[in-house]
DSSP file (Angstrom, degrees, kcal/mol; ACC not computed):
  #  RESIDUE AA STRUCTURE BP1 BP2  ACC     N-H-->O    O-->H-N    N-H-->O    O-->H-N    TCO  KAPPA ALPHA  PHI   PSI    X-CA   Y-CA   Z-CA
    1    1 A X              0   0    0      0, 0.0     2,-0.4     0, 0.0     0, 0.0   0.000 360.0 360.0 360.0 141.4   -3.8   45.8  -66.1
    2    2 A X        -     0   0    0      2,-0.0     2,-0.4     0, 0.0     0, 0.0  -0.831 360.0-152.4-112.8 129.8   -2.1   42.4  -65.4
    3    3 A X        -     0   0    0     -2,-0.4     2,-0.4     2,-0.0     0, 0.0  -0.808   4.4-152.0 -94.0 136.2    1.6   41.9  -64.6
    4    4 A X        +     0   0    0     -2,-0.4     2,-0.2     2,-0.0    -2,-0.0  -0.994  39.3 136.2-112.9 131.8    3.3   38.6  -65.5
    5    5 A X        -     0   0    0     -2,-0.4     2,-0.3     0, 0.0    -2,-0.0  -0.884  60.3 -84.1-157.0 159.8    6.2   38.0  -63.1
    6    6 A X        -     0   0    0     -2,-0.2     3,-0.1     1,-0.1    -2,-0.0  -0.519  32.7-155.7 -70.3 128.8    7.4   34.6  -61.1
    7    7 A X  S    S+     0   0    0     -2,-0.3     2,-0.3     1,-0.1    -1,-0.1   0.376  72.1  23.1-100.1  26.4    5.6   34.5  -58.5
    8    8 A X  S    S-     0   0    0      4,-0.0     2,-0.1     0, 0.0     3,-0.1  -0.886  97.9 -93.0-174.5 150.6    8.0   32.2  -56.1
    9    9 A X    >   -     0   0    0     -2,-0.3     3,-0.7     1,-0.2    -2,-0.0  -0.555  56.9 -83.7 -97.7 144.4   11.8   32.1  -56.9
   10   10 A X  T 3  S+     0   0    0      1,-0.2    -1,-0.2    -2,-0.1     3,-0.2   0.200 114.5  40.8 -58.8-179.6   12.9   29.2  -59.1
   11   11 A X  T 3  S+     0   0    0      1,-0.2    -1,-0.2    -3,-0.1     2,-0.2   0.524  73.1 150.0  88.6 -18.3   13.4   26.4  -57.6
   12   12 A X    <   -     0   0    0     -3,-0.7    -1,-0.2     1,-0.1     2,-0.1  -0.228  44.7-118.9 -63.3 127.1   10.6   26.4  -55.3
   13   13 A X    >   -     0   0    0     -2,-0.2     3,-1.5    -3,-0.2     4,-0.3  -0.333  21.1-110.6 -72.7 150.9    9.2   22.9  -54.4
   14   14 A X  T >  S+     0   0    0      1,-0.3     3,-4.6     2,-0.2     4,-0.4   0.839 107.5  64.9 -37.3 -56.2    5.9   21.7  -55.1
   15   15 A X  T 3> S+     0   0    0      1,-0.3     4,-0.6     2,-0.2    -1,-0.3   0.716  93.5  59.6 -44.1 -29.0    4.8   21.6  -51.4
   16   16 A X  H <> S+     0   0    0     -3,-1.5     4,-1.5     1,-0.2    -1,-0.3   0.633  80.8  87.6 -94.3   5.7    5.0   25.0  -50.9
   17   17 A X  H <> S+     0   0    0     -3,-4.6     4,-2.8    -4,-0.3     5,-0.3   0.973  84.2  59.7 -63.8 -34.9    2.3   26.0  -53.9
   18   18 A X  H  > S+     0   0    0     -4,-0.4     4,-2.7    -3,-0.2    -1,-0.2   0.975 109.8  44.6 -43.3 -49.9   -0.5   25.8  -51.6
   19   19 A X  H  < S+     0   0    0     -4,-0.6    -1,-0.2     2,-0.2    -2,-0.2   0.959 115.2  42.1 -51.7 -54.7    1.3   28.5  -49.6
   20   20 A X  H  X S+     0   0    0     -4,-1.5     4,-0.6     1,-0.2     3,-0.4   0.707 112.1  60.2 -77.3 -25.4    2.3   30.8  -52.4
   21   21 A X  H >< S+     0   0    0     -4,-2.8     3,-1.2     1,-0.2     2,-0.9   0.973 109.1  44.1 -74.1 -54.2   -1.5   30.1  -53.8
   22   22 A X  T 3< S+     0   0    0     -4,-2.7    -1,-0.2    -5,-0.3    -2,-0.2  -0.150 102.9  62.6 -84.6  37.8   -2.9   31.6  -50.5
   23   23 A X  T 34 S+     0   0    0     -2,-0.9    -1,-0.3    -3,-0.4    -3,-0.2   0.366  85.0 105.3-117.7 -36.1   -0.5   34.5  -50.6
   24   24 A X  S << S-     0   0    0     -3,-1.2     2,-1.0    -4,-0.6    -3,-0.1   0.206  84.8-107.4 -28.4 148.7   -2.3   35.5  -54.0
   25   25 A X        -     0   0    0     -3,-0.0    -1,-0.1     0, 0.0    -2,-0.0  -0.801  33.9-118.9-106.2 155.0   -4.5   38.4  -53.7
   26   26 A X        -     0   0    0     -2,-1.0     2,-0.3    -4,-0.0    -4,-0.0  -0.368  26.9-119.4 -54.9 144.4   -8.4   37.4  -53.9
   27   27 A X        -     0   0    0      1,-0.1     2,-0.1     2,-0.1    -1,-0.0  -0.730  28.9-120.5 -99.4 145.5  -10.3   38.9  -56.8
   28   28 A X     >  -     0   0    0     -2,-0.3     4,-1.8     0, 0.0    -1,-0.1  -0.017  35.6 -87.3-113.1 159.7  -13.0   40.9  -55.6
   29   29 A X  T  4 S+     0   0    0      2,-0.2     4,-0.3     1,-0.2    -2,-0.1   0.777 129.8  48.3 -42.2 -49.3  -17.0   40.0  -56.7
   30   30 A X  T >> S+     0   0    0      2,-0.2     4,-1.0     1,-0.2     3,-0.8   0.893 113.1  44.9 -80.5 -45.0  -16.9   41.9  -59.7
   31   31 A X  T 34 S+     0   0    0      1,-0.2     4,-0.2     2,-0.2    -2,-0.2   0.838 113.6  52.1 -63.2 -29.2  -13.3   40.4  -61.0
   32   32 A X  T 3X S+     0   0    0     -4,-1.8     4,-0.7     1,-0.2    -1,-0.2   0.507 100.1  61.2 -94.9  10.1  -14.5   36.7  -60.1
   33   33 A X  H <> S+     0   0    0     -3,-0.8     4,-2.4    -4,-0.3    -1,-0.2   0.918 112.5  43.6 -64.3 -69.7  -17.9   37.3  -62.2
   34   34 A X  H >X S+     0   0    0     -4,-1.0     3,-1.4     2,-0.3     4,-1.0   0.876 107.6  50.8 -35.6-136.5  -15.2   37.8  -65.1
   35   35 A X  H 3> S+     0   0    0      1,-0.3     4,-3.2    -4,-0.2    -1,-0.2   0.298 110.3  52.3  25.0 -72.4  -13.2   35.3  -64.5
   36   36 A X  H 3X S+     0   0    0     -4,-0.7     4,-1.8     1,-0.2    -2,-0.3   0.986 115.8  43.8 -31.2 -75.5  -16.6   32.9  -64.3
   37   37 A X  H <X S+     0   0    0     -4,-2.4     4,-1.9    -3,-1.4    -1,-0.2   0.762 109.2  50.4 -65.1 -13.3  -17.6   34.2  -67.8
   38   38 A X  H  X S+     0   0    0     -4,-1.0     4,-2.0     2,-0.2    -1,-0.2   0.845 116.4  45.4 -89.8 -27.8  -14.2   34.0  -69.6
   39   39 A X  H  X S+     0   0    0     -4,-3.2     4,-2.5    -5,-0.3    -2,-0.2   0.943 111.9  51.1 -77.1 -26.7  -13.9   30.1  -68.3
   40   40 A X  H  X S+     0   0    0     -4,-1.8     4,-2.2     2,-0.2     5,-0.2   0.921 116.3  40.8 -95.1 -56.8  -17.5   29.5  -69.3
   41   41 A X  H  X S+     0   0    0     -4,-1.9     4,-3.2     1,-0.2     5,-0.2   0.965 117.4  50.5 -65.9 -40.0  -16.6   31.1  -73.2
   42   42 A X  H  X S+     0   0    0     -4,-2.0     4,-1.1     2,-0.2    -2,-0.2   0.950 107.5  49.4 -56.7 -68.9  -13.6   29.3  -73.0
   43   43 A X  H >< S+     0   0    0     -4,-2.5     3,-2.1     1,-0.2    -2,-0.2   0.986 118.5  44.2 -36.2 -80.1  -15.5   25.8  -72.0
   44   44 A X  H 3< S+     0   0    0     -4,-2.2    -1,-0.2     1,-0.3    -2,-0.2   0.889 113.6  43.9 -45.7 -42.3  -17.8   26.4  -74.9
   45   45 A X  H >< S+     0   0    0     -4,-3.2     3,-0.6    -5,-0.2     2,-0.4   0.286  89.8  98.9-107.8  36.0  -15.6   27.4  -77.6
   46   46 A X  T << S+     0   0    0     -3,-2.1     0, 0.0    -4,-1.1     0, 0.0  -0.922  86.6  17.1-115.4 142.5  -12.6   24.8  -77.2
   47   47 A X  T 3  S+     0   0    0     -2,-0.4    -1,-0.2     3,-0.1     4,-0.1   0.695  87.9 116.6  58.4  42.9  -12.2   21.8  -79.2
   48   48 A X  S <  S+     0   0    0     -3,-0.6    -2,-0.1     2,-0.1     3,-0.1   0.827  71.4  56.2 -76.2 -76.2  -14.7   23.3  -81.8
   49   49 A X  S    S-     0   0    0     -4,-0.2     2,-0.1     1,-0.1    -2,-0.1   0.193  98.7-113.2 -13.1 136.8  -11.8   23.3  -84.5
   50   50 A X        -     0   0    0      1,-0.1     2,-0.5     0, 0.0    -1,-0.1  -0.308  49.5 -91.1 -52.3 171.0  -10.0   19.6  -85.2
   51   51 A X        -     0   0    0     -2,-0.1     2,-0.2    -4,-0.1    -1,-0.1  -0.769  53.8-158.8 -81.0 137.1   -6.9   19.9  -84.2
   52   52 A X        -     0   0    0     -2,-0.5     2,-0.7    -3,-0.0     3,-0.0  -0.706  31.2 -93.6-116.1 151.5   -4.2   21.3  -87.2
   53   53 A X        -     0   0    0     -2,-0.2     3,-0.3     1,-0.1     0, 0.0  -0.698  26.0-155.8 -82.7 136.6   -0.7   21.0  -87.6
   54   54 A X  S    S+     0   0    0     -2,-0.7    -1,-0.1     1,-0.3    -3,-0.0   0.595  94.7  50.6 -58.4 -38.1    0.7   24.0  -86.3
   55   55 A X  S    S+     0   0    0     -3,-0.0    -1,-0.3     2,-0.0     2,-0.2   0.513  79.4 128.3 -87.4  -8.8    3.9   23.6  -88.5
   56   56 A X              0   0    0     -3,-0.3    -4,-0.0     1,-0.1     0, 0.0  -0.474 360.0 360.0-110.8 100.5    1.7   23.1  -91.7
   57   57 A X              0   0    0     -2,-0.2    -1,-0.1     0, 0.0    -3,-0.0   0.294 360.0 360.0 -59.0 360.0    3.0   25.7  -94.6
């Protein structure tokens, strides 16, 4: 199950994402397998569709 929370208190300056990216924890073999295959469907099935208006009744 996945939590979305701030991960650095607002405000934080730019410089310090490298830091706060290597504070992350690492996904394990099996999770970064996953990961791989969901960017790979992702890569394939984006920009099939034009783009639509969003607002469009």
């Amino acid at each position: 199950m996945a939590e979305l929370s701030p991960i650095a208190p607002a405000g934080s300056r730019l410089a310090d994402l490298p830091a706060v990216l290597r504070s992350l924890p690492r996904l394990d073999a099996e999770e970064s397998e996953r990961f791989a295959a969901d960017l790979s469907d992702i890569r394939e099935h984006a920009n099939v569709e034009s783009p639509g208006d969003p607002w469009e009744s």
